[in-house]
SEKOL-109877 format. One record per atom (N, C-alpha, C): residue in three letters; x, y, z; atom name; residue number from 1. Coordinates in pm, 1 decimal. Example, Ala and Ser with C-alpha at 12.3 -4.5 7.8 and 13.67 -1.06 7.14 Angstrom:
<recs>
{rec ALA,{1319.0,-569.0,780.0},N,1}
{rec ALA,{1230.0,-450.0,780.0},CA,1}
{rec ALA,{1320.0,-330.0,780.0},C,1}
{rec SER,{1285.0,-225.0,708.0},N,2}
{rec SER,{1367.0,-106.0,714.0},CA,2}
{rec SER,{1290.0,3.0,787.0},C,2}
</recs>
This chain:
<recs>
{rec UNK,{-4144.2,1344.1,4831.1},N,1}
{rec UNK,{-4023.6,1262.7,4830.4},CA,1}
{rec UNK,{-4046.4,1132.1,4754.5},C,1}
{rec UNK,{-4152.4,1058.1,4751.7},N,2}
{rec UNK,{-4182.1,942.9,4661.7},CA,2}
{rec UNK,{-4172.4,977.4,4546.7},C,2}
{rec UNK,{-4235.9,1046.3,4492.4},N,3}
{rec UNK,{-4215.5,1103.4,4334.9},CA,3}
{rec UNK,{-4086.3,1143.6,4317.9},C,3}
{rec UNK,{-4016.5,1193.4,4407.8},N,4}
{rec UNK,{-3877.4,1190.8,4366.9},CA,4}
{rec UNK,{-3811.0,1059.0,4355.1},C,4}
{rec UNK,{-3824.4,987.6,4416.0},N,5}
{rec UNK,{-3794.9,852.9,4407.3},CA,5}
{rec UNK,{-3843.7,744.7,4290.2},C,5}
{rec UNK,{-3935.4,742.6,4296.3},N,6}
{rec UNK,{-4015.2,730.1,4154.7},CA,6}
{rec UNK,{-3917.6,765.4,4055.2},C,6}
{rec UNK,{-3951.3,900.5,4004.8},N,7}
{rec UNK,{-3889.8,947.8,3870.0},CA,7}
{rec UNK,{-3718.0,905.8,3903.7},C,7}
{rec UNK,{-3663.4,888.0,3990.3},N,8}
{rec UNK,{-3534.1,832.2,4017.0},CA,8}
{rec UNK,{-3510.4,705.0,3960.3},C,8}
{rec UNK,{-3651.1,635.5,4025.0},N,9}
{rec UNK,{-3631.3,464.4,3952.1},CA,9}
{rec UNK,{-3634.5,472.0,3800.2},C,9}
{rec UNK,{-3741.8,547.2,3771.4},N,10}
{rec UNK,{-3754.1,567.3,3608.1},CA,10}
{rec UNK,{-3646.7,607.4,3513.4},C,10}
{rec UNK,{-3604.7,626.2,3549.1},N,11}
{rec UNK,{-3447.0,741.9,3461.2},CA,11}
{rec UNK,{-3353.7,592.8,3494.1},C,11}
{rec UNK,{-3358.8,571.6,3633.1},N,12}
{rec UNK,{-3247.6,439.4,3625.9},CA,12}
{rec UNK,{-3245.1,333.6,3514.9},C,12}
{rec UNK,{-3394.4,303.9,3533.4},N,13}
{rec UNK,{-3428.0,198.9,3434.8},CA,13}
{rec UNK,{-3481.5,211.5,3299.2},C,13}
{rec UNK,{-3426.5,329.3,3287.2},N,14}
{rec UNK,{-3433.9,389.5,3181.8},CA,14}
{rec UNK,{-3312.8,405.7,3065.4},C,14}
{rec UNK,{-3217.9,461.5,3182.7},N,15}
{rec UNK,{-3061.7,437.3,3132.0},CA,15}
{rec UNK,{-3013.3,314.7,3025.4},C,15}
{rec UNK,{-2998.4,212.0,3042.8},N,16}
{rec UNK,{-2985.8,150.3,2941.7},CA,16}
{rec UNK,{-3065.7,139.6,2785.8},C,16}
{rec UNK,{-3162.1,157.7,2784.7},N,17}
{rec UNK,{-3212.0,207.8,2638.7},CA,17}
{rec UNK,{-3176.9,309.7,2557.9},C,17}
{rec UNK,{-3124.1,410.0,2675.2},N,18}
{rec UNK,{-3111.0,578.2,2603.7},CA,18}
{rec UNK,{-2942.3,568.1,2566.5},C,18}
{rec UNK,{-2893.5,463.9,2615.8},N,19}
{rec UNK,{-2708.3,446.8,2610.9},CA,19}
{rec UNK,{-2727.1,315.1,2472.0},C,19}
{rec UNK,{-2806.1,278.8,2405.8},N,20}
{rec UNK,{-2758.9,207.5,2300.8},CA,20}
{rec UNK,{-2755.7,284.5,2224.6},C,20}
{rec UNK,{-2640.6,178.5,2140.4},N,21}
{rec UNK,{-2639.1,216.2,2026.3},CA,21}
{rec UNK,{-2746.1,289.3,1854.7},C,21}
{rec UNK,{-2724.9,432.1,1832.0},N,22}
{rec UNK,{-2849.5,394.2,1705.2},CA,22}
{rec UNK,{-2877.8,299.7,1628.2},C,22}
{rec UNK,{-2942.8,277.5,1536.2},N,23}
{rec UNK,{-3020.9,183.6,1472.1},CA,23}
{rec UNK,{-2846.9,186.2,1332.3},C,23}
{rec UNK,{-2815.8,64.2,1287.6},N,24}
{rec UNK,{-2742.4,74.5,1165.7},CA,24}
{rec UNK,{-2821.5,154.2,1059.1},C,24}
{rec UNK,{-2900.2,133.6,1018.8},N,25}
{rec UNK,{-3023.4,203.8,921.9},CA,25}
{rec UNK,{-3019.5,389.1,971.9},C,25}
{rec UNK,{-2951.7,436.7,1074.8},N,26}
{rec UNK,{-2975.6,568.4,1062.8},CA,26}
{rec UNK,{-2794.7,603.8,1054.5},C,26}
{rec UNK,{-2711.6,539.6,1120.0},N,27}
{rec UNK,{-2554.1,563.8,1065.6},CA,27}
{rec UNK,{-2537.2,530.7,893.6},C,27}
{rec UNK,{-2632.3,491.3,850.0},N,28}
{rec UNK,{-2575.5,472.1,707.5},CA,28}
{rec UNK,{-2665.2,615.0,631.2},C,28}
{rec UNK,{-2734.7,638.5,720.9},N,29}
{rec UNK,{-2783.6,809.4,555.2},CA,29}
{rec UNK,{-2680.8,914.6,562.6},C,29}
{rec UNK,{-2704.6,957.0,447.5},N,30}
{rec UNK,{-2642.7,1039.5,427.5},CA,30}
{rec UNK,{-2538.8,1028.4,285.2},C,30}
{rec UNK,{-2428.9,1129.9,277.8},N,31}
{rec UNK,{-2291.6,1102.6,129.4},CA,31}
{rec UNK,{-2212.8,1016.8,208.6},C,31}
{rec UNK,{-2137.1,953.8,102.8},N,32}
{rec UNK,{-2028.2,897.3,140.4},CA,32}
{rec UNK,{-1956.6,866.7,1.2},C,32}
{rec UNK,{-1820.8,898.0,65.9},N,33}
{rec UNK,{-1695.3,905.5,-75.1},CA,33}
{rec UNK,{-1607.8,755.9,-50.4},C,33}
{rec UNK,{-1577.9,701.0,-162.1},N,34}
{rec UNK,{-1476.8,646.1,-151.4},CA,34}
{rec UNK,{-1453.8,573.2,-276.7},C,34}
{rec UNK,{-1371.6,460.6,-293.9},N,35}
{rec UNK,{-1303.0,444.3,-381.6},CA,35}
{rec UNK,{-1277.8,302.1,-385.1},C,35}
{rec UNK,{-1262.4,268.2,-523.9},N,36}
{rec UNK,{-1235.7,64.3,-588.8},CA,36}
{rec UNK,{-1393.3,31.4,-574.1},C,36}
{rec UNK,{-1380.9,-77.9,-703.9},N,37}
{rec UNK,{-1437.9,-129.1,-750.3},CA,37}
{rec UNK,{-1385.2,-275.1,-839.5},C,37}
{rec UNK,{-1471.7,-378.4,-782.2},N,38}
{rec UNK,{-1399.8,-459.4,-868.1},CA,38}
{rec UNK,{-1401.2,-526.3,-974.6},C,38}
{rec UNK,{-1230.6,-531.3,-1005.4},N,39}
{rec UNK,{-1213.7,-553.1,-1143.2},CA,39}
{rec UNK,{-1103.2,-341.5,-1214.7},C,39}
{rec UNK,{-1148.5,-265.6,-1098.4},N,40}
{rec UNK,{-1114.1,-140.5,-1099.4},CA,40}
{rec UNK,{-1086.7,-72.7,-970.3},C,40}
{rec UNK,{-962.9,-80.6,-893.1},N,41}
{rec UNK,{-938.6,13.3,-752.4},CA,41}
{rec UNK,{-932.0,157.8,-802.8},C,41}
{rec UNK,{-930.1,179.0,-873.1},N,42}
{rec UNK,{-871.1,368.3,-899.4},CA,42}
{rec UNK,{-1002.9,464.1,-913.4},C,42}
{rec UNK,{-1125.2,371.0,-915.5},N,43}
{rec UNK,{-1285.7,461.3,-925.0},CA,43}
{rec UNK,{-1258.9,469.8,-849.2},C,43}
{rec UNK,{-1411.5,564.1,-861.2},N,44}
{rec UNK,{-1424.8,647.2,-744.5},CA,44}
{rec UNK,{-1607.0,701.8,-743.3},C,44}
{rec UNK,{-1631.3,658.3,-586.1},N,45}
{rec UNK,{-1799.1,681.7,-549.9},CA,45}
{rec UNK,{-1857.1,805.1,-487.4},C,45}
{rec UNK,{-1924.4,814.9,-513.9},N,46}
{rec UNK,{-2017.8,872.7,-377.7},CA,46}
{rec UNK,{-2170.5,828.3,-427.0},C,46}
{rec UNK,{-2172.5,793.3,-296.8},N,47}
{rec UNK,{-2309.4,721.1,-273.6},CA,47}
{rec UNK,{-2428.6,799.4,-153.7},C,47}
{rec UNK,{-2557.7,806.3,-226.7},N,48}
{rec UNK,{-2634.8,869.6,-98.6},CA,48}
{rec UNK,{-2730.2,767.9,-45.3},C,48}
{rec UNK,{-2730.7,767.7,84.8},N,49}
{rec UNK,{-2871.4,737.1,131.9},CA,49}
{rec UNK,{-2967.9,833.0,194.7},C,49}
{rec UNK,{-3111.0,812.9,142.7},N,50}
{rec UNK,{-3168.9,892.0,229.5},CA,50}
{rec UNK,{-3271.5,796.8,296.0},C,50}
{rec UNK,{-3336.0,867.0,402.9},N,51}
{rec UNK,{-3416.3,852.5,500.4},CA,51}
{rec UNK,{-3542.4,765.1,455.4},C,51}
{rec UNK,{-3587.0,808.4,365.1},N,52}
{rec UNK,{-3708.2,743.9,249.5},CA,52}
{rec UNK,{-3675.8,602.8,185.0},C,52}
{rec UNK,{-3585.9,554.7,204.0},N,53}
{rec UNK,{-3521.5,429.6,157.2},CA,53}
{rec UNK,{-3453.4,435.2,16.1},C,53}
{rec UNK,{-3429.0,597.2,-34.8},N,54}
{rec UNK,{-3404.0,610.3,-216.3},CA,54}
{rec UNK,{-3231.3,620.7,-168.9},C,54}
{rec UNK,{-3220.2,584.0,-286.0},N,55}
{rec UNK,{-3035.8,534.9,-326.4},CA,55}
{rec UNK,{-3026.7,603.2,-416.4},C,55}
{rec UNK,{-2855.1,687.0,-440.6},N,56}
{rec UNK,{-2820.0,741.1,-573.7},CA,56}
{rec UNK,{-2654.3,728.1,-534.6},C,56}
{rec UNK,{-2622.5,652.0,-678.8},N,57}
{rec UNK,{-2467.5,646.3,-673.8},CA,57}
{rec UNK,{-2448.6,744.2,-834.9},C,57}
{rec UNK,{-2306.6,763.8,-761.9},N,58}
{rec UNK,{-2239.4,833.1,-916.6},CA,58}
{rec UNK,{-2045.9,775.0,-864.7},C,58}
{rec UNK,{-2060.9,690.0,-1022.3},N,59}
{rec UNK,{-1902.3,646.4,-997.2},CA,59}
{rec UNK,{-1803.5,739.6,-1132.6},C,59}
{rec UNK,{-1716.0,728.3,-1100.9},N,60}
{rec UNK,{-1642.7,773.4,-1219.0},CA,60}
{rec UNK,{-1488.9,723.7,-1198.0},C,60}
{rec UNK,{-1488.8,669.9,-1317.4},N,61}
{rec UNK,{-1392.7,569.8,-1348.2},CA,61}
{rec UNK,{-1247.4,669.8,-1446.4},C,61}
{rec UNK,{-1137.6,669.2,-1412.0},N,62}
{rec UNK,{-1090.3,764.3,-1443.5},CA,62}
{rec UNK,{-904.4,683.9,-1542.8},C,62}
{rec UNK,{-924.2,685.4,-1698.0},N,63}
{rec UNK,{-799.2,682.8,-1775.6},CA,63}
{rec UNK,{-740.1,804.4,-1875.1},C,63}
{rec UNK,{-650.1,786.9,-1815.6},N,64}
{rec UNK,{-554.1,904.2,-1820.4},CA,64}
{rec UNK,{-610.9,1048.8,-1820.1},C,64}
{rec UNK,{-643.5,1065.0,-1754.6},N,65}
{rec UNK,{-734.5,1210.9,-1687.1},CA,65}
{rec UNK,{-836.2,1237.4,-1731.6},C,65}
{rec UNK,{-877.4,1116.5,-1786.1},N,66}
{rec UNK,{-1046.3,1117.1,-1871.5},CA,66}
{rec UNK,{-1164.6,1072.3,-1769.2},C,66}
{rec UNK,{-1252.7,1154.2,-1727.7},N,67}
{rec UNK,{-1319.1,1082.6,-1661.6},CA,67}
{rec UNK,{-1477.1,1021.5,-1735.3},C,67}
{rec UNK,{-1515.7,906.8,-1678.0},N,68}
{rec UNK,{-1624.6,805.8,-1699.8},CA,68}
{rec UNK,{-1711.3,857.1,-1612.5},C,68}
{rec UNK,{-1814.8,875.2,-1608.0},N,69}
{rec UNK,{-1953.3,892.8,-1493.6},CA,69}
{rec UNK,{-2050.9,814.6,-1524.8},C,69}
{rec UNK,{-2092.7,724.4,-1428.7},N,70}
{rec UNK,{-2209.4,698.6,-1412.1},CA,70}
{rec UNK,{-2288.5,729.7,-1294.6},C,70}
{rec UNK,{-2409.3,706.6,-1303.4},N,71}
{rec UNK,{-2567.9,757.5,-1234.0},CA,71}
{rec UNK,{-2629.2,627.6,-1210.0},C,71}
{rec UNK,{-2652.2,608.7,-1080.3},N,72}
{rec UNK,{-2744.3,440.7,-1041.8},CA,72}
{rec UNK,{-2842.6,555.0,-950.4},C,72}
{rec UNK,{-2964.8,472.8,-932.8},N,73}
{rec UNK,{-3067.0,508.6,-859.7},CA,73}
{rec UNK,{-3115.4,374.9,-848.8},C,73}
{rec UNK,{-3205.2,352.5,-678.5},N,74}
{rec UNK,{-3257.8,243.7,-674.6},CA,74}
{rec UNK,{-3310.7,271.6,-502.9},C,74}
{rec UNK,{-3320.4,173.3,-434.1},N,75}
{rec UNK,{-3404.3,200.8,-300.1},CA,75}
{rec UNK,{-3288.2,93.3,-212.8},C,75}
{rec UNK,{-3297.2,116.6,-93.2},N,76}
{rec UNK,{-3226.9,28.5,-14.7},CA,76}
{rec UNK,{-3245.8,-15.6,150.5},C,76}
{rec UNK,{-3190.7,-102.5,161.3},N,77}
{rec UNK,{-3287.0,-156.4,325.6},CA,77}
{rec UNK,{-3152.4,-243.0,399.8},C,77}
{rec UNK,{-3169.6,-230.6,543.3},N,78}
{rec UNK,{-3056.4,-301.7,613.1},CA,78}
{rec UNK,{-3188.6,-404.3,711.0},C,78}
{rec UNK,{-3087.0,-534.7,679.2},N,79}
{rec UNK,{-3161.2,-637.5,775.1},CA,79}
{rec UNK,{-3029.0,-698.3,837.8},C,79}
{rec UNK,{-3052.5,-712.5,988.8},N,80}
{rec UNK,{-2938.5,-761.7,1052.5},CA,80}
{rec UNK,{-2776.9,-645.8,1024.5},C,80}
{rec UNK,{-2686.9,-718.3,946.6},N,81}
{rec UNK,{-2623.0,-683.1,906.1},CA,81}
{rec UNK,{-2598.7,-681.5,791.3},C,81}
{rec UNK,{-2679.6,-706.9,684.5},N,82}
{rec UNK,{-2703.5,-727.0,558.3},CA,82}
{rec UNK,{-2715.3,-613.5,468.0},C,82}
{rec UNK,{-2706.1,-492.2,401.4},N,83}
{rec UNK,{-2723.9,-414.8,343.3},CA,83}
{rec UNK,{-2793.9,-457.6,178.0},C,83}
{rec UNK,{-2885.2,-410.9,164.2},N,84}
{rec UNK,{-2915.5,-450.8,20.6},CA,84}
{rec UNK,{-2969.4,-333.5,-83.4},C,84}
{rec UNK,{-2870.8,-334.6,-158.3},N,85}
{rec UNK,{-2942.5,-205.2,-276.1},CA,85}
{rec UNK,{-3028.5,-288.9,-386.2},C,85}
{rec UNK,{-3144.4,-231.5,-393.9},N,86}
{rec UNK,{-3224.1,-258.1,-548.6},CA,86}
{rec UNK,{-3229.5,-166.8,-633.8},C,86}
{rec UNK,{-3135.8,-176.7,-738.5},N,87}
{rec UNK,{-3120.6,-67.8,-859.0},CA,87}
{rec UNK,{-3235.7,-83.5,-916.3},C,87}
{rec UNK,{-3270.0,46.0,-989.2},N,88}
{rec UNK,{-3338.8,106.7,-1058.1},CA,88}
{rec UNK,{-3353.9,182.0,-1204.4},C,88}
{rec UNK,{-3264.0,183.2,-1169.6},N,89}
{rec UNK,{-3164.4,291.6,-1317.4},CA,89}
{rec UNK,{-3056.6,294.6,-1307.9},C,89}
{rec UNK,{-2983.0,288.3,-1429.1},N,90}
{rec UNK,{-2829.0,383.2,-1442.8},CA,90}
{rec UNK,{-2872.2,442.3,-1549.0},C,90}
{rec UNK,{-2784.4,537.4,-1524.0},N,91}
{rec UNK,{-2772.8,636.5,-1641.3},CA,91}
{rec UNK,{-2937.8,681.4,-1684.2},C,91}
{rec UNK,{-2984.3,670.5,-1606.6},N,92}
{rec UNK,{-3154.7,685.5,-1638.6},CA,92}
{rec UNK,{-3210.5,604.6,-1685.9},C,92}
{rec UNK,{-3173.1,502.2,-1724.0},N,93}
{rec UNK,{-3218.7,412.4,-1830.2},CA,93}
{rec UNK,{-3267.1,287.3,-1722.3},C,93}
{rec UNK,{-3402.4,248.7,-1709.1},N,94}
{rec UNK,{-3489.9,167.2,-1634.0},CA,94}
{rec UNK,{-3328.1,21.8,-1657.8},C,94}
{rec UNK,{-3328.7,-61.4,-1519.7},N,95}
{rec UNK,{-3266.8,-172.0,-1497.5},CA,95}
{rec UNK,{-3266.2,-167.7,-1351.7},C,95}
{rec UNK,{-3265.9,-345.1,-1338.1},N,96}
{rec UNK,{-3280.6,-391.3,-1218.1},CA,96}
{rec UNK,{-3185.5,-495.6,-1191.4},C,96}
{rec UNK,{-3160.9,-485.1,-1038.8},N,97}
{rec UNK,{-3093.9,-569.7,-1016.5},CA,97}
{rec UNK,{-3018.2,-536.2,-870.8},C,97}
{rec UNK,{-3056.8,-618.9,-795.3},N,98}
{rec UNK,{-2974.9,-652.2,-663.7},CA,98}
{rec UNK,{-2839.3,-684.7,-635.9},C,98}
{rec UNK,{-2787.3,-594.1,-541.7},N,99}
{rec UNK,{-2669.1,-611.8,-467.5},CA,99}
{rec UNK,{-2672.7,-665.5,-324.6},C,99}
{rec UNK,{-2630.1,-754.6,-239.7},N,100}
{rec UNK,{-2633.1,-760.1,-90.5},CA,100}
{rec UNK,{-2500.4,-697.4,-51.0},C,100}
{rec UNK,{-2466.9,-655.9,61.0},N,101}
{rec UNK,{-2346.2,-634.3,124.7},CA,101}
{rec UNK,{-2348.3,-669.1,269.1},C,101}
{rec UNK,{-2226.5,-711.3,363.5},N,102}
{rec UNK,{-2217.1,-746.2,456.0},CA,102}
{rec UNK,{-2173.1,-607.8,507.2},C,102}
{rec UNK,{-2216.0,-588.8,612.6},N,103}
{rec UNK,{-2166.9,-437.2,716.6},CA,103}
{rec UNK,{-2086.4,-502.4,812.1},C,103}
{rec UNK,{-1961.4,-477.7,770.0},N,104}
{rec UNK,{-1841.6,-500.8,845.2},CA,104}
{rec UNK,{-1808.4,-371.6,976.7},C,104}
{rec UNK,{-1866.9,-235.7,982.4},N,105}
{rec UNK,{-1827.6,-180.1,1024.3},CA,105}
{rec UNK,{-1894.7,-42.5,1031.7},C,105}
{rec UNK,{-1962.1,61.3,1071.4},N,106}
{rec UNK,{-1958.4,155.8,1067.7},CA,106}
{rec UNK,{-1999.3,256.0,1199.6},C,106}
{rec UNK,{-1974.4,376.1,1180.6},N,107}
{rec UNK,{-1963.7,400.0,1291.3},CA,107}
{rec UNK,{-2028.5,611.2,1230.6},C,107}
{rec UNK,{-2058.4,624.4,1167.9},N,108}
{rec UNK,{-2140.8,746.9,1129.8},CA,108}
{rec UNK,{-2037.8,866.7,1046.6},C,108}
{rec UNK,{-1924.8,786.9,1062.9},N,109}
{rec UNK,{-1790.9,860.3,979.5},CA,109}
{rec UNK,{-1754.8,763.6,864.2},C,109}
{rec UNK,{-1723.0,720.7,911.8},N,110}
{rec UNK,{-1685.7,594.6,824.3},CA,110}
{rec UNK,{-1759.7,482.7,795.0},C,110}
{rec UNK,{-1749.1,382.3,679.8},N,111}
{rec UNK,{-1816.4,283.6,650.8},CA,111}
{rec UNK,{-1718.0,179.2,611.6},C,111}
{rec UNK,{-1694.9,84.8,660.9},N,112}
{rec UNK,{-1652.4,-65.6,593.8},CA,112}
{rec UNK,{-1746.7,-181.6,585.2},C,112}
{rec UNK,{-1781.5,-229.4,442.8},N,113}
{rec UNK,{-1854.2,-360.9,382.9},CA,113}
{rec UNK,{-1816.8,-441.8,276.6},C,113}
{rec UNK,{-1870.9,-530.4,248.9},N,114}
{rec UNK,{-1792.7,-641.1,163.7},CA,114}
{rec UNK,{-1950.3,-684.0,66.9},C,114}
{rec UNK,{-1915.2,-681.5,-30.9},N,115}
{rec UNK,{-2001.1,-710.2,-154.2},CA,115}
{rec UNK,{-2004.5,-879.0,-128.1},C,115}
{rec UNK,{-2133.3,-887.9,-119.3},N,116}
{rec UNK,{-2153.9,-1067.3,-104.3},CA,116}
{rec UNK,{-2091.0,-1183.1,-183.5},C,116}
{rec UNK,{-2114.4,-1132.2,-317.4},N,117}
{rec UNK,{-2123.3,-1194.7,-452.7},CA,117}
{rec UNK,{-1971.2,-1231.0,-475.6},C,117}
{rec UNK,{-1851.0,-1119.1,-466.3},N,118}
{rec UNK,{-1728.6,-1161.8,-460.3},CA,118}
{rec UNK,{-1619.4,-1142.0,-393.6},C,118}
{rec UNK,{-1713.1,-1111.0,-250.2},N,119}
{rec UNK,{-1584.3,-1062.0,-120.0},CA,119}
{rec UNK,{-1558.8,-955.2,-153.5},C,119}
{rec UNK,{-1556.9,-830.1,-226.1},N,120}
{rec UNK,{-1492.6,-750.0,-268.0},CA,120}
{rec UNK,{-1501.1,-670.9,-168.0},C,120}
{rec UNK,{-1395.2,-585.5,-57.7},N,121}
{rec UNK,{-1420.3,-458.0,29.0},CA,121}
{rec UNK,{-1444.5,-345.4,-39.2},C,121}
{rec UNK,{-1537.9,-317.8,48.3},N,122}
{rec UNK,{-1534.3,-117.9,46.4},CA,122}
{rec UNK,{-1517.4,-39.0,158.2},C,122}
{rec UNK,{-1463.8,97.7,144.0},N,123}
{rec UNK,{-1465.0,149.6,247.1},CA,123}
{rec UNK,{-1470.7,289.3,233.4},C,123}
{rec UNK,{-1575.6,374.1,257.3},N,124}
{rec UNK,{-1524.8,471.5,232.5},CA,124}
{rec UNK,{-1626.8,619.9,367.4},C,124}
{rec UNK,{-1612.6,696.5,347.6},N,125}
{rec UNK,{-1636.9,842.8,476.6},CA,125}
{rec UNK,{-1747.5,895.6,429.6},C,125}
{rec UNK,{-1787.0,945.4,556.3},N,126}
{rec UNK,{-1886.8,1066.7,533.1},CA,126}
{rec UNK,{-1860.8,1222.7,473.4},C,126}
{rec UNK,{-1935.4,1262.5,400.6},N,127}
{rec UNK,{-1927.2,1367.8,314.9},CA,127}
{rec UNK,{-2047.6,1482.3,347.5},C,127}
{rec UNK,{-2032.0,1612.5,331.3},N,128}
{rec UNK,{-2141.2,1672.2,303.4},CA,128}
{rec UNK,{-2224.8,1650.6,153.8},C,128}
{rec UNK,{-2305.0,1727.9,179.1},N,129}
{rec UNK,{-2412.3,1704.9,45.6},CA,129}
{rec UNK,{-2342.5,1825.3,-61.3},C,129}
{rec UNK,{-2217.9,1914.5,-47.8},N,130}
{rec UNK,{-2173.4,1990.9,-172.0},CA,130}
{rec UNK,{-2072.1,1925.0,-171.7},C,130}
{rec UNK,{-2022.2,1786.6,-119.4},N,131}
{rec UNK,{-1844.9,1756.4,-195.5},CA,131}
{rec UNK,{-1888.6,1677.7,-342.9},C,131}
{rec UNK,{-1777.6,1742.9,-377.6},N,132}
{rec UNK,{-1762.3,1750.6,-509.9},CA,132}
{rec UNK,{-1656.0,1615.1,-542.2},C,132}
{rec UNK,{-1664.7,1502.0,-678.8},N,133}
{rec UNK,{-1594.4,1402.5,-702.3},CA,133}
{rec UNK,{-1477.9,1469.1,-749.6},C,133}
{rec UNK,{-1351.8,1392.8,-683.2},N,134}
{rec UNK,{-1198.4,1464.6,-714.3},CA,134}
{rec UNK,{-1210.0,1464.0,-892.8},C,134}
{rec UNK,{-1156.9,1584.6,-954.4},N,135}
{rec UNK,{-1126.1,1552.6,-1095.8},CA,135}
{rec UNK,{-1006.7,1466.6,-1122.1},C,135}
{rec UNK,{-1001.5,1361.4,-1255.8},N,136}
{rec UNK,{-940.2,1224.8,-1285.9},CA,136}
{rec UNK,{-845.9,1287.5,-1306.9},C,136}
{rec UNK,{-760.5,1444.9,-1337.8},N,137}
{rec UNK,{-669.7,1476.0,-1348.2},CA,137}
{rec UNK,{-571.7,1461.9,-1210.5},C,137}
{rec UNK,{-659.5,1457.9,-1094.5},N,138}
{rec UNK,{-585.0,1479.9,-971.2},CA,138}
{rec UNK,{-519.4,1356.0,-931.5},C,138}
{rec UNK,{-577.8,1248.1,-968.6},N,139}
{rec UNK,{-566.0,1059.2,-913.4},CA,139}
{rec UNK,{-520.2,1005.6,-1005.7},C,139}
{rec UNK,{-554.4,1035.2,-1166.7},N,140}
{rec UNK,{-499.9,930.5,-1277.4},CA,140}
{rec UNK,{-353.0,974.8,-1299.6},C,140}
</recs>
């Protein structure tokens, strides 16, 4: 009966660790789609994170059913609420350069953040790893 009691206390005081929330750093891996950019609302993203800290965006910017693609690669890290990508490449081509973002929001479906540099929002969902970017014929 003590050991039952025991492992009773343990699980009690246990309960609150196992009821928080995950880590922000594991709701953000994975695809995610969405759309604007600024200076341009009508792009359109998908962005990956993986587990390893590697980043890959592909935007495509879309006039009159023409579409634009680009390719970023770089690594990325969350402190606090801070999100920060360090590019690596676009288009394959070696370049660097930091982004911060504020994490306004997410919740493992969805994502809302704000680009440091000029307030700009984003917002956009979780995706599997085969969705495909809408063709510019469908949006432009």
């Amino acid at each position: 009966m003590k050991r039952v009691l025991i492992a009773a206390a343990l699980v009690l005081m246990a309960s609150p660790v196992l009821a928080q929330n995950p880590p922000l750093s594991t709701l953000w891996l994975g695809h995610w789609f969405g759309s604007g950019q600024p200076g341009d609302r009508s792009q359109m993203f998908i962005d990956t994170f993986n587990l390893d800290g590697s980043f890959r965006a592909l935007h495509r910017a879309c006039v009159q059913g023409n579409a634009t693609d680009q390719s970023q690669t770089g690594r990325w890290r969350i402190n606090g609420n801070i999100l920060t990508i360090n590019m690596t490449a676009v288009n394959g081509e070696p370049r660097s350069y930091e982004d911060r973002y504020r994490i306004d929001a997410v919740d493992g479906k969805t994502q809302d953040y704000t680009l440091v540099a000029n307030n700009f929002p984003y917002k956009s969902r979780k995706v599997d790893s085969k969705f495909q970017m809408p063709p510019c014929d469908l949006v432009s």
